[in-house]
C-alpha positions in Angstrom: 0.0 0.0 0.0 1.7 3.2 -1.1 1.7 6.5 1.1 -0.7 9.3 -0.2 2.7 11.3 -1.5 3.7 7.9 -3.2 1.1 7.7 -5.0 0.9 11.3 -6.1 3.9 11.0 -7.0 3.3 8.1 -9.9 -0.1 9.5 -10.7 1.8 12.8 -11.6 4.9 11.2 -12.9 2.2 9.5 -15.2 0.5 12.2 -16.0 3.4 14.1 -17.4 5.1 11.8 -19.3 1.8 10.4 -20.8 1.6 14.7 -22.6 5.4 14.0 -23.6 6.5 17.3 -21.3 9.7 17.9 -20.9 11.1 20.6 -19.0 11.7 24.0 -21.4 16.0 24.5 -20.9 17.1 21.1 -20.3 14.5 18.8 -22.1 14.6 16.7 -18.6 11.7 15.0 -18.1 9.1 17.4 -16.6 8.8 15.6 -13.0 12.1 16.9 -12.0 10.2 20.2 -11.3 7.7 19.1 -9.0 10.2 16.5 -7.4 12.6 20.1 -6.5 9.4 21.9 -5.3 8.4 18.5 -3.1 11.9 19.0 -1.5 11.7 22.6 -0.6 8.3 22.1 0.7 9.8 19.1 2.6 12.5 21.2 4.0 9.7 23.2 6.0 6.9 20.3 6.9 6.2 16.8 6.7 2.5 17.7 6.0 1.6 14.7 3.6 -1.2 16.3 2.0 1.5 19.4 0.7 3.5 17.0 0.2 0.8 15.0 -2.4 -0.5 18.9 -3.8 3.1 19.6 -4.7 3.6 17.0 -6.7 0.4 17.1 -8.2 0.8 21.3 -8.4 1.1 21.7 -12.2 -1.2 18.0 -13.3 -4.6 20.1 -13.8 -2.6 23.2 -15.7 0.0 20.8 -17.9 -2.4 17.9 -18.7 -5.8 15.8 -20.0 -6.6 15.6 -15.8 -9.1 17.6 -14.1 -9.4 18.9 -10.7 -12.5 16.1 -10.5 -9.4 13.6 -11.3 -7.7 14.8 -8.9 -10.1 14.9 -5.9 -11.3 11.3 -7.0 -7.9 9.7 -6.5 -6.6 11.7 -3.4 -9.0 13.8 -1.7 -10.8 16.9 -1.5 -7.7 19.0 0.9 -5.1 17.9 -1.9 -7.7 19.0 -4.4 -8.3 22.3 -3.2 -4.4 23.4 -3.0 -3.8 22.2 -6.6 -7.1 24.6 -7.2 -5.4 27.1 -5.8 -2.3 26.4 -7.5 -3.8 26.0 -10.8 -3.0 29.0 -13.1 -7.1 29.9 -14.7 -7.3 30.8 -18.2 -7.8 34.3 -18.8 -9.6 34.6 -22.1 -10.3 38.3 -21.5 -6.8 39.3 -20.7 -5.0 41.7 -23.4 -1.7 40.8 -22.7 0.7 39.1 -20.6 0.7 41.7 -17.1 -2.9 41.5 -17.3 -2.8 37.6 -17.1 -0.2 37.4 -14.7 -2.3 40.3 -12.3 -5.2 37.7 -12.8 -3.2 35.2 -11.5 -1.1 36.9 -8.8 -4.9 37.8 -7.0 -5.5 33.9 -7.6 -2.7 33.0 -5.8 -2.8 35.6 -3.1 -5.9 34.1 -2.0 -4.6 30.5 -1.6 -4.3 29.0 2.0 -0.4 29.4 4.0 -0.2 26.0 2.4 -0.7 26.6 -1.0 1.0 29.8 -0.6 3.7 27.9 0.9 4.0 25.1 -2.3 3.9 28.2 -4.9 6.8 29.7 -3.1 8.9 26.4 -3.6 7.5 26.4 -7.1 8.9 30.3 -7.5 12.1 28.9 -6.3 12.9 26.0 -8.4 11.6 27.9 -11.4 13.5 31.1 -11.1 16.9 29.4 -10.6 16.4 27.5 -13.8 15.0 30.9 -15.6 18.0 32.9 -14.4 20.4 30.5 -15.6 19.3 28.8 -19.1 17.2 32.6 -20.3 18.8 35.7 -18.6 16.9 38.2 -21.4 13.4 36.6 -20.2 14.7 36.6 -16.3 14.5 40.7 -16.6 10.3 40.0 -16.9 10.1 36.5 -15.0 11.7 38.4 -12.5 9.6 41.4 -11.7 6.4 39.2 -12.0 8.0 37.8 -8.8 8.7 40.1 -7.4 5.6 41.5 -7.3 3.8 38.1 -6.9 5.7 37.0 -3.5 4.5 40.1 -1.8 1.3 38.8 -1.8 2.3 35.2 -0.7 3.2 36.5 3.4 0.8 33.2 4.5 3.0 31.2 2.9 6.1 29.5 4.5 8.5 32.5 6.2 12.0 31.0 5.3 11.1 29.6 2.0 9.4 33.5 1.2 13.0 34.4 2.4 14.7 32.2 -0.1 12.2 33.4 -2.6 13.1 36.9 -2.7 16.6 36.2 -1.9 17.0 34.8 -5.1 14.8 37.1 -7.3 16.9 40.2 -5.9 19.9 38.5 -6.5 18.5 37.4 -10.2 17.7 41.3 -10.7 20.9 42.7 -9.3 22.6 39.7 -11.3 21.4 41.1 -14.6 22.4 44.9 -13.8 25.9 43.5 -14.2 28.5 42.4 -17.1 27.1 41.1 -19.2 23.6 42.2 -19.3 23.8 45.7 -17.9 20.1 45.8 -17.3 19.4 49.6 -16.1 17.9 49.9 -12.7 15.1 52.1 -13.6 14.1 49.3 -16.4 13.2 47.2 -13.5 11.5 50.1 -12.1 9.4 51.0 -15.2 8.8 47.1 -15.9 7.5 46.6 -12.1 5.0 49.2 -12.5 3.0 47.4 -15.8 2.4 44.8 -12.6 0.9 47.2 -10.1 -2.6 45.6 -8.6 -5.1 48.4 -8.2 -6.1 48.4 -3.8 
């Protein structure tokens, strides 16, 4: 009989090798993402049911299952964190800061413990953003930025490590050899602002 994070663990393994995903800089198969974000989350609670979600954070977002799938096979608490996880389409959206606001309120309405799982997915995905696509770290970055300031539920030392590494991404490309300016940071941070 297999744990609850066993088995969300092969049900999302499954899943995502069933689509053919591979992950975008290192054509690894896609599980290695939600097998770092299981770690971090791992490094701040043994809570099996976070521990199932993030595994099963992008399944409903990435592939053919449903959030009905999902509850059917593990619950309704792991369902409603991968809900809360799960980036909505935004059909009415005109462009890319108005999808990402969409989703940032999304998200800054999750539980501490989806709050907590999207700042461990923040941090696996900005280190391999920063490293493999530096020119599409200067948005990815900002959007981050401003995200995490609405995830303060969420786990304090991985929100910590979060920002910790999007500063250090930001102040990373105002260097050689990308001499990003300051104020572009600035200017791009303020397409993100959320209306009070």
């Amino acid at each position: 009989m297999y744990s609850l994070e066993e088995k969300a663990r092969r049900y999302a393994s499954k899943a995502h090798a069933d689509t053919g995903q591979r992950r975008k800089y290192t054509d690894e198969p896609y599980i290695v993402h939600p097998a770092a974000v299981v770690e971090l989350v791992r490094s701040v609670t043994d809570n099996e049911i976070m521990l199932a979600a993030a595994w099963l954070h992008d399944t409903v977002e990435d592939t053919s299952n449903t959030l009905a799938d999902i509850e059917s096979h593990f619950g309704a608490e792991v369902a409603s964190l991968v809900a809360m996880l799960t980036d909505s389409k935004q059909p009415d959206a005109k462009n890319r800061a108005a999808r990402k606001v969409a989703h940032f309120r999304h998200t800054a309405q999750a539980s501490g413990d989806a709050q907590t799982i999207k700042l461990a997915d923040i941090i696996d995905n900005t280190r391999s953003i920063i490293h493999y696509d530096p020119h599409f770290a200067r948005v990815y970055l900002i959007e981050k930025r401003v995200q995490i300031a609405l995830l303060k539920e969420g786990d304090e030392a991985l929100w910590r490590q979060a920002s910790t590494i999007i500063e250090s991404g930001i102040e990373q490309l105002t260097q050689a050899p990308y001499y990003v300016p300051l104020a572009w940071f600035t200017r791009q941070q303020q397409r993100y602002q959320l209306p009070n």
